[in-house]
N, C-alpha and C positions, 0 to 999 in steps of 0.2 A: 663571605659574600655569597647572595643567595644567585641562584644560576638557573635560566629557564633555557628550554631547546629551542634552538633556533634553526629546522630546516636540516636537511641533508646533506654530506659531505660529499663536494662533488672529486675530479681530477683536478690533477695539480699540477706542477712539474716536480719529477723526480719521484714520479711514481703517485699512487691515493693520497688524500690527506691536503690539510690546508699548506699552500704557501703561507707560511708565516712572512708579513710585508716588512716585521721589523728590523733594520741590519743589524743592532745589536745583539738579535738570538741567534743570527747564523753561526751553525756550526766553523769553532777556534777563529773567530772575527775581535771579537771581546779585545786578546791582544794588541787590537791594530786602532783601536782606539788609544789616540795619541794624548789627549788631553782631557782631563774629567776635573770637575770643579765641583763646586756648589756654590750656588747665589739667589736669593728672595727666595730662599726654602727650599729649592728647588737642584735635585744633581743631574748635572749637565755632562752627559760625554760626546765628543766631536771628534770623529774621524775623514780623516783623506783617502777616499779610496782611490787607490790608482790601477792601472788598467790592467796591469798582471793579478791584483785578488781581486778586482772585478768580474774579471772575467773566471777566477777560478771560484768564486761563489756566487756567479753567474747573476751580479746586479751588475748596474751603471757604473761608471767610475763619476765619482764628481765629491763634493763634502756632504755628509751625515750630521746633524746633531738632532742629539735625542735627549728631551726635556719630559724630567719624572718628577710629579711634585704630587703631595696630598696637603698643602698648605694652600687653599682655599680662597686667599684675600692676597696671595702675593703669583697667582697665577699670569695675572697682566701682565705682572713688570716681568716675568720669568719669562714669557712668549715674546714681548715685545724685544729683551735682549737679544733673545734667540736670532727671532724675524733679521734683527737689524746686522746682523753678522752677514748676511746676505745681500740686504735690498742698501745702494750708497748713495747716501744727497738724496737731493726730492726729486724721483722719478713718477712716473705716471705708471700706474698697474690697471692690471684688468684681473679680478677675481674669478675663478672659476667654480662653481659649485658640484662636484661631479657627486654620482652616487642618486637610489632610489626615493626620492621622497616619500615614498608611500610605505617603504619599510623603516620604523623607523633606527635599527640598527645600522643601518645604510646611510641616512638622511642630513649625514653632518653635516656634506658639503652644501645641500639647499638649504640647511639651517642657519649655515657662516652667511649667505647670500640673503637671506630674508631680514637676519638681522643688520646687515649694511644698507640695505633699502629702506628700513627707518632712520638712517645717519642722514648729516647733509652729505650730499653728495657734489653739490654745483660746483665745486672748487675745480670739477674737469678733470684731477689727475687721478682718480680710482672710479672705476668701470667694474660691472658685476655681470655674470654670465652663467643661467644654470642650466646645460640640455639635460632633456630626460634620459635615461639612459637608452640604450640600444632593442633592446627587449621590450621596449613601449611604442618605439616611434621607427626601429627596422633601418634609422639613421645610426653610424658610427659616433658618438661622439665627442673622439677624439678629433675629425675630420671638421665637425660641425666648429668644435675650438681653434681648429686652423685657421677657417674659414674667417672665423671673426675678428684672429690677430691678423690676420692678413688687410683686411677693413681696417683696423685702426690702429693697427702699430703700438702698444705698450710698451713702456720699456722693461714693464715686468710684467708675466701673468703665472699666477699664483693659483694652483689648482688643488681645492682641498678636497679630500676623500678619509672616507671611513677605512679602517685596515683590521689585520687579525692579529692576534698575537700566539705564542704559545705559554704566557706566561699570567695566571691568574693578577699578583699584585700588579699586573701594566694595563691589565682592561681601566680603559674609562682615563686613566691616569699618568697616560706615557703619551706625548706630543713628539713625533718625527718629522724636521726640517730636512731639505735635500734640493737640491741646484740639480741632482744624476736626472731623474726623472719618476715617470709616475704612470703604473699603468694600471688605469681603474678596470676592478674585476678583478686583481692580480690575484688575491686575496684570495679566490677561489679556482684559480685556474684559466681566469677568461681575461680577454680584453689585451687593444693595442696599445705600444708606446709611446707616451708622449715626452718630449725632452725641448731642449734649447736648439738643436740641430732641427728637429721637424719645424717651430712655430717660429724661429730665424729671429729670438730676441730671447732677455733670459729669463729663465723658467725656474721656480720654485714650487716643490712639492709640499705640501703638509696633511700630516694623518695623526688621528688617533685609532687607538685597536677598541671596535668596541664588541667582537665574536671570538670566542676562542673553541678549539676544537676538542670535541667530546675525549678524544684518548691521549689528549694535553692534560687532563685535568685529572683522570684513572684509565686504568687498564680495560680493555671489552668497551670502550665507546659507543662501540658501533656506528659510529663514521657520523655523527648529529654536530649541528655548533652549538653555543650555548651561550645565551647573552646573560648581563647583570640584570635583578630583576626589575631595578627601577632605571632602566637603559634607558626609558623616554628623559626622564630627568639629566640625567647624565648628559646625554647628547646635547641637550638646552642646554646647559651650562659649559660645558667646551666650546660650543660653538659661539656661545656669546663672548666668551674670552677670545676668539682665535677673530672673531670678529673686533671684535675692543683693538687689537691689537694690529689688525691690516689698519684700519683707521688712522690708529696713530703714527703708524708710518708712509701713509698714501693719502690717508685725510685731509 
């Protein structure tokens, strides 16, 4: 895979360097993954995190599944099982599209949202929401997504963002589901939490990694990201899936 630089490494927690958002690469986590499958091409591992390695790998406690697939045509059904491990009976969701639209490494979550805005929507129970991020408009907008669940009460809202990985075959190809929570920016060191406690209904995260960090990849980085080089494609194409697949479950 070809690899272009994307931008400078900024702080993190736990010293320089990317938070990597995926919990499957935290360091000795792997074990705690209690169930790994494969189904529609796709291997699936699901863990329970509970609040003692929560806290000592300093995420949320709540369930993990992490969907890896390069099977192309069986992506829907692979997302849509995933989704549905979370979201019960026909509830009403509200989408959230976090992340830069203007970068498009960044831009999954207003790409998941553009593409539900061509669906019908009338049926009332899925709602679409994308604030710009903070850094444009000087608004939190975690706060600005409170704000909105507070207005209309979802029974789920569903907040997708772009994430990093340290792991080359997960760019573009690795989907993280998660009930714990979601803090956009994480990824580089910035931004507040969002979860089920703050927006007072339940909350599901979803991410793909589409930057990985220059001294993930070789030694002497010197601290750059580095995206895939047809990332714009890539991003379309996640996003229309992860979109395909709110639909079918909120549609």
């Amino acid at each position: 895979m070809i690899l272009s630089v994307f931008g400078k490494k900024g702080g993190a927690d736990k010293g320089e360097g990317v938070m990597q958002d995926l919990l499957i690469e935290a360091d000795g986590i792997k074990a705690s993954f209690g169930t790994n499958f494969q189904k529609y091409g796709a291997d699936f591992d699901c863990c329970e995190l509970d609040e003692k390695l929560a806290k000592k790998h300093g995420r949320k406690a709540g369930s993990y599944v992490t969907v890896q697939t390069n099977a192309d045509s069986q992506v829907g059904k692979a997302l849509v099982y995933a989704l549905k491990r979370f979201v019960k009976g026909r509830k009403s969701g509200l989408v959230v599209g976090m992340g830069n639209g203007d970068v498009i490494a960044d831009a999954l979550g207003k790409r998941v949202v553009e593409n539900l805005k061509k669906k019908d929507l009338s049926g009332g129970r899925l709602s679409v929401f994308a604030p710009d991020v903070g850094a444009l408009t000087n608004l939190d907008s975690v706060k600005l997504v409170q704000a909105v669940t507070d207005g209309f009460s979802p029974d789920y809202v569903v907040a997708v963002d772009a994430l990093a990985t340290s792991r080359v075959q997960r760019l573009c190809a690795c989907y993280q589901f998660t009930d714990a929570a979601l803090r956009p920016g994480g990824g580089v060191g910035k931004g507040s939490v969002m979860d089920s406690k703050l927006l007072k209904t339940h909350f599901i995260a979803i991410g793909v990694p589409f930057i990985i960090g220059a001294d993930d990849i070789c030694a002497g980085g010197k601290g750059g990201y580095f995206v895939p080089y047809d990332v714009d494609a890539k991003v379309e194409f996640c996003a229309a899936r992860i979109a395909d697949a709110l639909f079918a479950c909120f549609g």
